[in-house]
C-alpha positions in Angstrom: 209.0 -47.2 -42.6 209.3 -50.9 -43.0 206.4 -53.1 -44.6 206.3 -54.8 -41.0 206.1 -51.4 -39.1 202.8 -50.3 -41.4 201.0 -53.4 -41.0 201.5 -53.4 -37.1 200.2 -49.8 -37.2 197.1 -50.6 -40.1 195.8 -53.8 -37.2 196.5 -51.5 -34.2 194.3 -49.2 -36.3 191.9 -51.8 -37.3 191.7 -53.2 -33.9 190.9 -49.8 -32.1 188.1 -49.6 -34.8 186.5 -52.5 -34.4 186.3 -51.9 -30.6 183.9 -48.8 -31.4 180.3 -49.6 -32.1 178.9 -50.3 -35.7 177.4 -47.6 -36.6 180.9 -45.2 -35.3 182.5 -47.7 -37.5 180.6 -47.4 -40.4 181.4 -43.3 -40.1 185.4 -44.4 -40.1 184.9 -46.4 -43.1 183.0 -43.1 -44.8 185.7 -40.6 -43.7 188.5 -43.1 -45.1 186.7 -43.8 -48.4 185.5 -39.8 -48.6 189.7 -38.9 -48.5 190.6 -41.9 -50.4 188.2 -41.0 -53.5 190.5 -37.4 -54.2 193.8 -39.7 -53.6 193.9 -42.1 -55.8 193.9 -41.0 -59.8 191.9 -42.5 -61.9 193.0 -44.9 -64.1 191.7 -44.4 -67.8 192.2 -40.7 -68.6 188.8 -39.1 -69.7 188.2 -38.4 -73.7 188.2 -34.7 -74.3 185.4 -33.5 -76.5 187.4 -32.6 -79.4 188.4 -36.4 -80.1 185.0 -37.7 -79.4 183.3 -37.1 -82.8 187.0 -37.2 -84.9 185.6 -40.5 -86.3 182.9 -38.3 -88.1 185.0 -37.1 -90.5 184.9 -33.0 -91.2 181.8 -30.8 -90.6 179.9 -29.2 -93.1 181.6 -25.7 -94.7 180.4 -22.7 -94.4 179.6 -22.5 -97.9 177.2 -25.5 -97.3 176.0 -24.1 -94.3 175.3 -20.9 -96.3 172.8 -22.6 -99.3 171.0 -24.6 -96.6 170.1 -21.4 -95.1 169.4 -19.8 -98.2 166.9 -22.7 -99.1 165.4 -22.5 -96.3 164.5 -19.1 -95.8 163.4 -18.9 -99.5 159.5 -19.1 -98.6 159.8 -17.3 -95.8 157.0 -15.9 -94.3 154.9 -18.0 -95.9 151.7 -16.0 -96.2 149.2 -19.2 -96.4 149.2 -19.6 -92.7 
């Protein structure tokens, strides 16, 4: 279809909305916008998790992970409760 075919149809559309009452209008807008939102992609892609914190540098090991654990379950149960 030519650019001068789609704009005749979008104000023949635009005119036969307008005709209809605000509040029917108002529903045509929602029902456009509600199909429109799943059409169009969106423009920045999203940051997966795994990149998120890659600025952080590496986690602990599990060797450090392992003596942290170790201290802290050395006075454990503490029996001056």
């Amino acid at each position: 279809m030519s650019d001068q075919v789609m704009d005749d149809k979008v104000d023949e559309l635009v005119n036969q909305v307008t005709e209809l009452p605000l509040v029917e209008q108002m529903k045509v807008v929602e029902r456009i916008m509600a199909r429109m939102k799943y059409a169009v992609p969106s423009e920045k892609p999203r940051t997966s998790l795994y990149g998120l914190l890659a600025d952080l540098g590496p986690g602990p090991s599990e060797e450090d992970i392992a003596e942290v654990r170790r201290d802290m379950m050395r006075n454990f149960p503490r029996e001056d409760f």
